[in-house]
Residue, then its C-alpha position, 0 to 999 in steps of 0.5 A: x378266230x379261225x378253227x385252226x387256232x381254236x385248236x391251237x390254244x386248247x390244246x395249249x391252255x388245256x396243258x399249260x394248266x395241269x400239273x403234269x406239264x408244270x411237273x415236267x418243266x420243273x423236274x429238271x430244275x429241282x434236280x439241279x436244285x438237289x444236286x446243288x443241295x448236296x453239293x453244298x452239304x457235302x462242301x459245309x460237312x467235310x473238313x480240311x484233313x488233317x495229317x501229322x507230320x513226324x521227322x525232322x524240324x526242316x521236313x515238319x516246317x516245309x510240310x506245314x508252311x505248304x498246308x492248303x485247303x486240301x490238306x493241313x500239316x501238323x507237326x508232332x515231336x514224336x510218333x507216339x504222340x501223333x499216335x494217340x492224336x490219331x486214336x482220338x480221332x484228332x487226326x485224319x492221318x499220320x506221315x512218317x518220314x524218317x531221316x535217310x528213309x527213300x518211302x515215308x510211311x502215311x497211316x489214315x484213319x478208316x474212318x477218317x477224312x478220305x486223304x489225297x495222297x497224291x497232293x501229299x507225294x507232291x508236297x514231299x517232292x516239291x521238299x525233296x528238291x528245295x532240299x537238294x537244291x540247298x544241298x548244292x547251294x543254289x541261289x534263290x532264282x535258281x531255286x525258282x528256276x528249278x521248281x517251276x512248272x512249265x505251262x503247255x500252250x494247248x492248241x487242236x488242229x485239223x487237217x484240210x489236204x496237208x494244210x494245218x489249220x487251227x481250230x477251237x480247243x475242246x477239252x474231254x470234259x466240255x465235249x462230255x458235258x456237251x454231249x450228255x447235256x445235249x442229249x438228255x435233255x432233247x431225249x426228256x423234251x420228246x418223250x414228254x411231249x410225244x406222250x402228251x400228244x399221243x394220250x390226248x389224240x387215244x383219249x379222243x379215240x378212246x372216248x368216240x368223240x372223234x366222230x362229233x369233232x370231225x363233224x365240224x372240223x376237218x381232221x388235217x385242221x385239228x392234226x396242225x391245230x394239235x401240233x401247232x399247240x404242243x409247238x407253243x408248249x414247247x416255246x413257252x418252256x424254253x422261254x421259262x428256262x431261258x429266263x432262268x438262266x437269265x438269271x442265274x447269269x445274273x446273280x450266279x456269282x452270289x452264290x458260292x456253290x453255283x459260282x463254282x459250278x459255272x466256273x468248272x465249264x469253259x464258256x469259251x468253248x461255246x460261241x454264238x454259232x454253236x447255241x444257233x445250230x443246237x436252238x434250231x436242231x432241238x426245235x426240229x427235232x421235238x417237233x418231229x418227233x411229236x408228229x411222229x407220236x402223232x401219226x403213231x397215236x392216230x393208230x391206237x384206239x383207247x388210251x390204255x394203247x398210248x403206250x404203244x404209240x410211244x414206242x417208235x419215238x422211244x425206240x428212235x430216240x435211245x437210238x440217237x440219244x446213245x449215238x450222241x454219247x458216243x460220236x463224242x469220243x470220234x466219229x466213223x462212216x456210220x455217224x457220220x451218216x447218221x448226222x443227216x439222218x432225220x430224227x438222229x441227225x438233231x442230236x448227233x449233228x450239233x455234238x459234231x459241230x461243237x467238237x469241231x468233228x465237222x463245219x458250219x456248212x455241214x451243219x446247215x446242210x444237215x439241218x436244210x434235210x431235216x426242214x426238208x424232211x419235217x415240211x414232207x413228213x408233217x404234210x403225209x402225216x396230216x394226211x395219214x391221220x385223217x385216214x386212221x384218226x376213224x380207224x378203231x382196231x384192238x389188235x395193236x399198231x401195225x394191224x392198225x396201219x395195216x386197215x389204214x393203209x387199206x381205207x386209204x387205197x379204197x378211198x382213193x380208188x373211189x376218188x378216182x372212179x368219180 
């Protein structure tokens, strides 16, 4: 076995065995889980309100043939009455409508069941217009006619010259889940994993053991050797969560509260094309962003100092993470440029694509200049490392860089005189 994957693979079963790694996998999954939890308890805990109805017998039977899993009517002969269902805390609310009254009145409870009172102005309003329509003596169709509620075919457009194309619909709600979804879970994925690389090369540091490693291995051997290691961390998570939608495809519908959950997204605003663009530009841009921990921890000389090498990742990611957000709700100059920007560009660009602020040609571009980049940057940075990999300064990370830099315009005069 080469040295190369030496590295490799204790890099990968060094961390795939801890518990840190497992804890970082699963956290998101137990947040869901709890999230889930709670959903169900208050789904379980909260009961239909109930409201009493007071007025005449064709507004307590109108109110109560529309009763619904949100709301429930009941008919109370008189206030009174419903007043002192209401103190027992019988009722959730009481609606008084009185005969030639413009504004009935609805008291609820404090403590009661919290009440939508625009599903009760809706119910009062579909009455008041079966009752004119009586009024007027309208037949049943035209009674139908009257009430029906017209469904707006909903189509996006964009302009190409002053040619109208059609494009895919995207509502606010799959852009926002999109955007926040997106965005967070790249920022965790390159957080965790620009630590993990960045602590494991300061400890190396930290406890001289660089010097008796480089003796048997070349330094850019061990920094690929690194990389390629965190790289199969990366895929074995995805795999794990890949498989755990797998599955939740396949028994999601047996439980109700995820069920629900899955049925409040619009799949179909999401196509093959979109999940390739996001795979590629979230693989990308971890990896990136691992080297770019890497080369920053290089540059630190004990593991108390790994902080600091996390500090470029942390300061570039809230950048791009913010900028996700935001590019959602329209893109200007700046984030247009931005989505070709490496390290931004993997989590603005494919928010852009999913909401159809550009085209596939655009995104492939995008992603052709961060390959482009990431080959360069993972070549200069091998090389950076094996000159800071021996460099031990106390005086933070640009001192560092600074004596590195040094080192390596001394090393390559040397080169060049022999």
């Amino acid at each position: 076995m080469s040295k190369l994957k030496v590295i490799m693979h204790q890099v990968y079963q060094k961390n795939v065995r801890s518990f840190g790694w497992w804890s970082m996998v699963l956290a998101p999954l137990i947040c869901v889980l709890i999230l889930a939890c709670l959903n169900w308890y208050t789904a379980t805990s909260q009961q239909t309100p109930k409201v009493a109805v007071v007025g005449s017998t064709a507004i307590t039977k109108g109110l109560v043939g529309q009763n619904s899993d949100s709301i429930r009517y009941v008919a109370y002969q008189s206030e009174s009455k419903a007043k002192a269902s209401l103190n027992n805390a019988d009722l959730d609310a009481m609606l008084v409508v009185k005969t030639g009254t413009k504004s009935p009145k609805l008291y609820s409870r404090e403590d009661g069941q919290t009440i939508p009172v625009n599903t009760v102005q809706s119910s009062l309003g579909t009455l008041n217009t079966a009752t004119v329509a009586r009024a007027m003596h309208l037949n049943q169709s035209q009674l139908a006619a009257l009430l029906h509620v017209p469904t707006v075919a909903h189509q996006t457009v964009a302009f190409k010259g002053n040619r109208m194309v059609k494009t895919t619909n995207q509502s606010n709600a799959t852009k926002n889940l999109i955007a926040v979804a997106v965005g967070l879970l790249m920022y965790l994925f390159l957080m965790s994993y620009g630590s993990i690389v960045a602590s494991e090369i300061a400890t190396e540091k930290g406890a001289r053991v660089e010097e008796s490693i480089l003796v048997a291995i070349d330094a850019k051997t061990q920094f690929y050797g690194k990389i390629l290691g965190i790289g199969e961390l990366i895929l074995t998570q995805l795999g794990l969560y890949a498989f755990g939608t797998v599955g939740i495809g396949l028994f999601g519908d047996r439980i109700p509260t995820l069920k629900n959950w899955l049925g409040q997204i619009e799949w179909q605003q999401l196509g093959w094309s979109f999940v390739g663009i996001l795979s590629a530009f979230f693989i990308i841009g971890i990896i990136s962003y691992t080297v770019l921990a890497a080369l920053c921890g290089s540059l630190v000389s004990t593991q108390e100092q790994a902080g600091q090498a996390v500090q470029p990742v942390i300061l570039l990611s809230m950048v791009g993470y913010f900028a996700s957000i935001v590019v959602v709700n329209g893109s200007s100059t700046l984030m247009s440029i931005l989505s070709y920007l490496p390290f931004l560009s993997p989590m603005i660009m494919p928010i852009r694509y999913g909401v159809g602020q550009v085209g596939m040609v655009q995104a492939l571009m995008s992603l052709g200049v961060n390959a482009i980049f990431l080959i360069g940057f993972l070549m200069l940075s091998a090389r950076a490392y094996q000159a800071n990999v021996l460099v031990y300064s106390q005086k933070g990370l640009w001192a560092a860089l600074k004596k590195s830099l040094t080192l390596g315009k001394h090393r390559s005069s040397v080169a060049i005189d022999h």
